[in-house]
C-alpha positions as CSV (number, residue, x, y, z in Angstrom):
1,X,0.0,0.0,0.0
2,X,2.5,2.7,0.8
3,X,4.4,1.3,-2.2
4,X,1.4,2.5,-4.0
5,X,0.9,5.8,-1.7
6,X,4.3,6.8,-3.4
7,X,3.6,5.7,-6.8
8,X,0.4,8.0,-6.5
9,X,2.1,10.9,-5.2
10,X,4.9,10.8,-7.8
11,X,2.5,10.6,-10.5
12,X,0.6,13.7,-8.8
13,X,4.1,15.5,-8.7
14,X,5.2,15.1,-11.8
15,X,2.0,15.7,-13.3
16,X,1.2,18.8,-11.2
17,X,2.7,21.5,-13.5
18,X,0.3,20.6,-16.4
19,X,-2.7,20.5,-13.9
20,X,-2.1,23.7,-13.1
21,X,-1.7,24.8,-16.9
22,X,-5.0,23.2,-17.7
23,X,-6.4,25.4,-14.6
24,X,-4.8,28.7,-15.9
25,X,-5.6,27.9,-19.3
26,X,-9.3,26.9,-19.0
27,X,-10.4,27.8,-16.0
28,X,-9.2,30.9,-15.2
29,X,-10.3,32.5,-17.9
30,X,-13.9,32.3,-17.6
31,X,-14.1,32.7,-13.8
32,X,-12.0,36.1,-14.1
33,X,-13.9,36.9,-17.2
34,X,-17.1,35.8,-15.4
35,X,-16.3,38.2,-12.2
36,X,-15.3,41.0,-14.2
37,X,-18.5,41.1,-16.1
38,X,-20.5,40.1,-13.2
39,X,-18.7,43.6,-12.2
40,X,-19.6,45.7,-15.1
41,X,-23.1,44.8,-16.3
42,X,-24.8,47.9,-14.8
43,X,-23.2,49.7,-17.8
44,X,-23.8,52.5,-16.2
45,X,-23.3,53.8,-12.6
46,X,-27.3,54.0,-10.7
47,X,-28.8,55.1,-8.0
48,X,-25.8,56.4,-6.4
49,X,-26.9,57.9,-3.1
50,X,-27.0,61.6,-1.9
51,X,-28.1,63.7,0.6
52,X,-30.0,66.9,0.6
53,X,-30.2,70.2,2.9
54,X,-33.3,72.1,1.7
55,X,-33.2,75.4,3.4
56,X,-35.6,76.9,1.5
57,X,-38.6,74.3,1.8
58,X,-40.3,76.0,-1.1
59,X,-42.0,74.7,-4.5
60,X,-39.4,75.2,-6.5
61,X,-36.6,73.8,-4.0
62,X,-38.9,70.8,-4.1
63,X,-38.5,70.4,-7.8
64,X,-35.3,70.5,-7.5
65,X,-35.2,67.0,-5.1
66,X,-38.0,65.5,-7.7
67,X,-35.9,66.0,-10.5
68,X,-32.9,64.8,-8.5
69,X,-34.5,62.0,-7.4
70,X,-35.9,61.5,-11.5
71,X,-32.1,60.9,-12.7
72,X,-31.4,57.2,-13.0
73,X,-27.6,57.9,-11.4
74,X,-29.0,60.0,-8.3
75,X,-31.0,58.7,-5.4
76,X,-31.2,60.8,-2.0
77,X,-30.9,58.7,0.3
78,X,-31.3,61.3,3.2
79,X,-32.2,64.4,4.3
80,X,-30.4,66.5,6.9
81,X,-31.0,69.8,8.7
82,X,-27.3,70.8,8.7
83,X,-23.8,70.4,6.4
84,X,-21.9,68.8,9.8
85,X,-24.6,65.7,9.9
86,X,-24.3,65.5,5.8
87,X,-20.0,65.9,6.4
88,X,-19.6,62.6,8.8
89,X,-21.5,60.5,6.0
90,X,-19.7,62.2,3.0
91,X,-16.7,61.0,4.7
92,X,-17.2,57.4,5.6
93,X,-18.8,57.0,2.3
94,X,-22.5,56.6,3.4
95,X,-23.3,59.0,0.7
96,X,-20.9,60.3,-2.5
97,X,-22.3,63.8,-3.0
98,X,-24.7,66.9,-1.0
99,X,-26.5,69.5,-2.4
100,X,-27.1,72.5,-0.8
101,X,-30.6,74.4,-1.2
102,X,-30.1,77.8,0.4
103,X,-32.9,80.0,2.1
104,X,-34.4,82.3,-0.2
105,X,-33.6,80.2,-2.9
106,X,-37.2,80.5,-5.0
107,X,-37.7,84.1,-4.0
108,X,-34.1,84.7,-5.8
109,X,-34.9,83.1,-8.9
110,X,-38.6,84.5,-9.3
111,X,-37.1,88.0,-8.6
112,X,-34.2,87.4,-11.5
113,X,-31.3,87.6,-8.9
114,X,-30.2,84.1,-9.3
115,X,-29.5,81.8,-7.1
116,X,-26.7,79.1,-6.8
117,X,-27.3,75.0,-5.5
118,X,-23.7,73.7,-4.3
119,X,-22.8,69.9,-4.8
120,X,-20.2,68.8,-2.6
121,X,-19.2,65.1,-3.8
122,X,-16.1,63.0,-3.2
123,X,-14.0,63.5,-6.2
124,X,-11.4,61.3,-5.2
125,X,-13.7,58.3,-6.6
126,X,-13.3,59.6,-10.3
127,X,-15.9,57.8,-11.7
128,X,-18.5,58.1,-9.2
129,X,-17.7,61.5,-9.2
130,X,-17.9,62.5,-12.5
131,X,-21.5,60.4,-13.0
132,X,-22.5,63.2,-10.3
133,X,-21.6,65.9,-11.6
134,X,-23.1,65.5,-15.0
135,X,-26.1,64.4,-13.9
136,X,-26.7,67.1,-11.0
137,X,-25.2,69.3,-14.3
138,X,-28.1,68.1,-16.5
139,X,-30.7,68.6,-13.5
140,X,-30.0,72.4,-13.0
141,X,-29.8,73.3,-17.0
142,X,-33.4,71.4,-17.0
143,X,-34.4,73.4,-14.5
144,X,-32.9,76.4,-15.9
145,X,-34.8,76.0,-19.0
146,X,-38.3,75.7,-17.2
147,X,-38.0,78.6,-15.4
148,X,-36.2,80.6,-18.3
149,X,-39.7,79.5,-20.8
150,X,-42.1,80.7,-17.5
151,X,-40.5,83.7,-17.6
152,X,-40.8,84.5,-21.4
153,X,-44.2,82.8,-21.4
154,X,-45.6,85.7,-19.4
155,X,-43.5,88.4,-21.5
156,X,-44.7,87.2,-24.6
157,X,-48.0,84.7,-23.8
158,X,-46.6,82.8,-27.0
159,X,-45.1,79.4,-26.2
160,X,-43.1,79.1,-29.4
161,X,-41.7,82.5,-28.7
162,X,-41.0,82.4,-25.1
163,X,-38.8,79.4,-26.0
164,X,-35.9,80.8,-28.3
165,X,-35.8,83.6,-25.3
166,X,-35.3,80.9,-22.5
167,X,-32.7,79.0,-24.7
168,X,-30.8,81.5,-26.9
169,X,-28.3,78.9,-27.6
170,X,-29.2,74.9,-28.2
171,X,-26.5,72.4,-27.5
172,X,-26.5,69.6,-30.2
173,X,-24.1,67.0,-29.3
174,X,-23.0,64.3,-31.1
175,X,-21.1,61.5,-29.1
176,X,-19.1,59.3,-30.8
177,X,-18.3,55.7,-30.6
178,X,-19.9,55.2,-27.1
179,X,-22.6,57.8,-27.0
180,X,-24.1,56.2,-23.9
181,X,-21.5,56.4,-22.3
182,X,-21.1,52.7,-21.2
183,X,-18.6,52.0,-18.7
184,X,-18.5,48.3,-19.1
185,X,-17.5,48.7,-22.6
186,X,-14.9,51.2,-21.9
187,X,-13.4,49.2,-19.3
188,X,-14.2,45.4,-19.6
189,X,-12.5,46.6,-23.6
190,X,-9.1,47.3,-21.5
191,X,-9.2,45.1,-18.7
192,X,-10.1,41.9,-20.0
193,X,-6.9,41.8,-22.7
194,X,-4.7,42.9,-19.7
195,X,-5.9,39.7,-17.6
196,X,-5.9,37.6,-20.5
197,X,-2.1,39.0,-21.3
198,X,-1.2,38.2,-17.6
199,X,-2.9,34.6,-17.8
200,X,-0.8,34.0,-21.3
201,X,2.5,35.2,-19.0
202,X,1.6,32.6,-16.5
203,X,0.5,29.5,-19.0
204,X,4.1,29.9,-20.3
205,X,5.9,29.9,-17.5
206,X,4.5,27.2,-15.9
207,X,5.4,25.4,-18.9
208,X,8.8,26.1,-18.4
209,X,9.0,25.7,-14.7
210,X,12.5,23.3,-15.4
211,X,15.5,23.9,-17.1
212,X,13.9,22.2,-21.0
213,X,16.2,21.5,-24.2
214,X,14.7,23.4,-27.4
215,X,12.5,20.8,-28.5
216,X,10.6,20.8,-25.7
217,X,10.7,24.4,-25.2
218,X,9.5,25.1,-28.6
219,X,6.8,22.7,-27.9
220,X,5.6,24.4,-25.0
221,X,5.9,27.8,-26.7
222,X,3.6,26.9,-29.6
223,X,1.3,24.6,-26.8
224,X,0.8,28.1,-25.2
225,X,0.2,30.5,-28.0
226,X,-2.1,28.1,-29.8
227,X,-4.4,28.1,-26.5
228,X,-4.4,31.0,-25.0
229,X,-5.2,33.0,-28.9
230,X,-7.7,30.9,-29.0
231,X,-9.0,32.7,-25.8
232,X,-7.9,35.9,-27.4
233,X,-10.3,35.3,-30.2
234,X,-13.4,34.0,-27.3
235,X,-13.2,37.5,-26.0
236,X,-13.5,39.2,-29.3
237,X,-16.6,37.1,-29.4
238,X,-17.5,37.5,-26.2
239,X,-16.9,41.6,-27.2
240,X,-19.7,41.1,-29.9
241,X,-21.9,39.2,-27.8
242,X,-22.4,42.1,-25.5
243,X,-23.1,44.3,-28.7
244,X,-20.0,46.5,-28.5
245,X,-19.0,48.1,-32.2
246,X,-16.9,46.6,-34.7
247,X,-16.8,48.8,-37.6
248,X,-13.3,47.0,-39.1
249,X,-12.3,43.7,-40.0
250,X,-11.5,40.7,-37.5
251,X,-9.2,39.4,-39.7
252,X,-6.4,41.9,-38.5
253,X,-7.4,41.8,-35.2
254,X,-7.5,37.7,-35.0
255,X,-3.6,38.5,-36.3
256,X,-3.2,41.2,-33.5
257,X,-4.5,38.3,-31.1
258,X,-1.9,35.9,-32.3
259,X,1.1,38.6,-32.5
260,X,0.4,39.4,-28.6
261,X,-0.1,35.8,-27.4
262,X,3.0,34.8,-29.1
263,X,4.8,38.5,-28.1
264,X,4.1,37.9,-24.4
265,X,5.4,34.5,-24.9
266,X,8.4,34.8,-25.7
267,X,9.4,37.7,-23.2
268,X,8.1,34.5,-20.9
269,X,10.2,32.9,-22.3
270,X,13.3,34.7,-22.7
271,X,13.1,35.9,-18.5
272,X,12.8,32.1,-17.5
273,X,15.8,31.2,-19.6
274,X,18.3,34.2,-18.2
275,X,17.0,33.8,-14.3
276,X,16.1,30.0,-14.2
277,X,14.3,30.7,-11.6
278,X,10.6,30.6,-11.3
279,X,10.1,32.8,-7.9
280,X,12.0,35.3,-10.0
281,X,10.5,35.2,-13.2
282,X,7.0,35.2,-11.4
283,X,8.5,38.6,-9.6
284,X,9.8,40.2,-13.1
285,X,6.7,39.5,-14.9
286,X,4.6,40.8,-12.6
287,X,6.4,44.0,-12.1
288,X,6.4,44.1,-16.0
289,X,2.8,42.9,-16.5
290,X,1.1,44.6,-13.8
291,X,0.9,48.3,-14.8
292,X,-0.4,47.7,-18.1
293,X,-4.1,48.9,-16.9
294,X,-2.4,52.7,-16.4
295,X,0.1,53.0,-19.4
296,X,-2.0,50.7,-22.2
297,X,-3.2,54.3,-23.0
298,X,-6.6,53.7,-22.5
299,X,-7.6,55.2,-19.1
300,X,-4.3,57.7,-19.7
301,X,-3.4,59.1,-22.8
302,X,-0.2,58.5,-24.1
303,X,0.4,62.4,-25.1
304,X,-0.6,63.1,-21.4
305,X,2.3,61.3,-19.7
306,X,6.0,61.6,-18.3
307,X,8.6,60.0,-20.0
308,X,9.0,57.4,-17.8
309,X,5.3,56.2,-17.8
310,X,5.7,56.8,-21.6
311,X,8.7,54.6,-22.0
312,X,7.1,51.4,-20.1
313,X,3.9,51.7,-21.8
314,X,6.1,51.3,-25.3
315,X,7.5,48.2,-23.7
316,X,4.2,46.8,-23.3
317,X,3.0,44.9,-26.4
318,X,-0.5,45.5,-25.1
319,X,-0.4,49.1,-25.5
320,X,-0.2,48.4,-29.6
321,X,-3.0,45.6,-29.6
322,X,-5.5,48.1,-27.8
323,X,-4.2,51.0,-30.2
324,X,-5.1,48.0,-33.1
325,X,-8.4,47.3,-31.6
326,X,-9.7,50.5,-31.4
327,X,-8.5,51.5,-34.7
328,X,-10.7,48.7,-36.0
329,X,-13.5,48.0,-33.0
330,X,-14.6,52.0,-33.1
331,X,-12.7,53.8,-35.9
332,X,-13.1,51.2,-39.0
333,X,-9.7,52.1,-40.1
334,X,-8.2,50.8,-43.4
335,X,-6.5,47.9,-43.3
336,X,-2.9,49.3,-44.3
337,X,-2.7,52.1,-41.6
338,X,-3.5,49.0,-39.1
339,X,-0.7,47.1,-40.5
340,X,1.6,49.6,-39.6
341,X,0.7,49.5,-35.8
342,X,0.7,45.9,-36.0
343,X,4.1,46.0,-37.3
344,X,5.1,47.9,-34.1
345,X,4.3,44.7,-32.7
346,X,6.5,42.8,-34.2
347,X,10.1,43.1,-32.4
348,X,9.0,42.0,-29.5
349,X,8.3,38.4,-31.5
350,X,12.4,37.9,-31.7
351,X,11.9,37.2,-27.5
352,X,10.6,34.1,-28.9
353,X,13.8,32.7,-30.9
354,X,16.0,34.7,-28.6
355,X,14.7,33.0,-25.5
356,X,15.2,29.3,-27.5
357,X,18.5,30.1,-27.9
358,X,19.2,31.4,-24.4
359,X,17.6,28.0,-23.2
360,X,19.3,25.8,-25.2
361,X,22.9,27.8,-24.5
362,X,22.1,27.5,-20.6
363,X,21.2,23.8,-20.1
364,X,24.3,22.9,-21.9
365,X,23.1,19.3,-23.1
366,X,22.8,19.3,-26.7
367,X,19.8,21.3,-28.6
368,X,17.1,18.0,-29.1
């Protein structure tokens, strides 16, 4: 029996690197894609709670909580007699944002004086507090325009008239290539490909977890870019699935899919065979990997940042696929001028025979 105990455990042992492949390679995947969707379906941000000091208790400071409370992203979630109460649950995050009704508020606006409504939210939540903003934003130019078409109503007693006086100047906007202003496709579009870059990072240097000749390194590098473009092509879909635009051609982007799978690869790769060390590797890639969210140029611009965080973000071959993918996902761009950032791409593919020959060189033993 114990004869076979050891038997089971060696087989367990030697087998365990693959297992945990198969786990990074087809598990992983959709549970991380799962959670981060699970994250992200809202779209949009909702019902984000606020409080509200009316001083003025008047119709029109009434109107203003209604049409507060209207918005999809607003929801007052109390009311409080003074800014101190509203400060201690601004702070600990019961509520994001306060508006402010001051006394004497309707009297001001009937009389012409104006009148202004403060919004204190945290702005240190960017999106939360941006979602505030432009919605409070949208509330007061509403109300704005109701009480700008009352008061030309009686001037004039002509609707159609009293109208061009309330609104001298229209906005007409035209939002382009996510006029709802979806947040899951902005950011599942970004942070998807960065966990599925990490993942690919992983695959491969699992694979390669012991000194290998080149034969079976070269194995294990085609083994890993054949699955985990395969998983580069199941988000596309999944990208589709959801209804997000695609104005250009999959064909270059199923290529931009197989260029970074093999890319990332072969830095793998090329860090395992100098360090022969997996704790090490692990530690490089990571610090490599990890800040591809901030300088992919997606969340910051490129022409926005230091030369530093410009430097690594040309160092990431994630920074060109995203470039690829919106060129063709949003813009429709032709083919050729996609070619060219795909063939930015390209140089970091030499990790993949540079790494091979590092291999080979360090285990010394013949190449096969």
């Amino acid at each position: 029996m114990m004869k076979t105990l050891r038997h089971t455990i060696s087989f367990f042992k030697f087998f365990k690197p693959y297992l945990f492949f198969l786990t990074i390679s087809l598990v992983l995947p959709l549970l991380l894609g799962a959670v981060v969707y699970s994250i992200f379906q809202a779209s949009l941000p909702r019902e984000l709670p606020i409080g509200l000091i009316d001083k003025d208790q008047s119709t029109l400071s009434l109107e203003v909580g209604f049409d507060l409370e209207a918005t999809s992203v607003l929801h007052i979630s109390k009311r409080y007699q003074n800014l101190q109460q509203a400060k201690d649950d601004l702070s600990v995050g019961n509520i994001y944002g306060l508006v402010l009704i001051p006394e004497g508020f309707e009297r001001n606006v009937r009389l012409g004086r104006g009148s202004e409504i403060p919004l204190y939210y945290n702005a240190q939540f960017v999106l939360i507090g941006k979602a505030i903003n432009g919605a409070f934003s949208q509330v007061i130019a509403a109300l704005n325009a109701k009480v700008g078409v009352l008061r030309g109503l009686v001037e004039s007693k002509v609707f159609a008239a009293s109208l061009p006086q309330a609104l001298p100047i229209k906005l007409n906007f035209h939002a382009l290539y996510n006029p709802n202003n979806n947040y899951a496709q902005f950011l599942l579009t970004l942070i998807l490909p960065c966990i599925w870059q990490i993942l690919t990072a992983l695959g491969m240097l699992n694979l390669l977890d012991k000194p290998s000749k080149f034969k079976s390194n070269s194995q294990a590098l085609g083994v890993n870019v054949a699955i985990f473009a395969c998983w580069g092509v199941v988000m596309l879909w999944f990208f589709q699935g959801l209804g997000y635009p695609m104005e250009g051609s999959y064909s270059i982007l199923f290529l931009g899919v197989l260029v970074l799978a093999a890319s990332i690869s072969g830095i793998v790769l090329c860090i395992q065979a100098v360090l022969k060390d997996s704790a090490k590797s692990i530690g490089v890639i990571a610090a490599y990997t990890a800040p591809s969210l901030a300088f992919a140029g997606i969340t910051y611009p490129q022409n926005a940042m230091d030369s530093f965080a410009l430097f690594w973000s040309h160092i990431l071959p994630i920074s060109y696929f995203m470039e690829l993918y919106l060129q063709q996902a949003n813009y429709g761009l032709d083919i050729a001028e996609s070619l060219k950032t795909l063939a930015q791409m390209l140089p970091f593919l030499l990790f993949c025979p540079l790494g091979l020959l590092i291999g080979t060189v360090r285990v010394g033993d013949g190449i096969f």
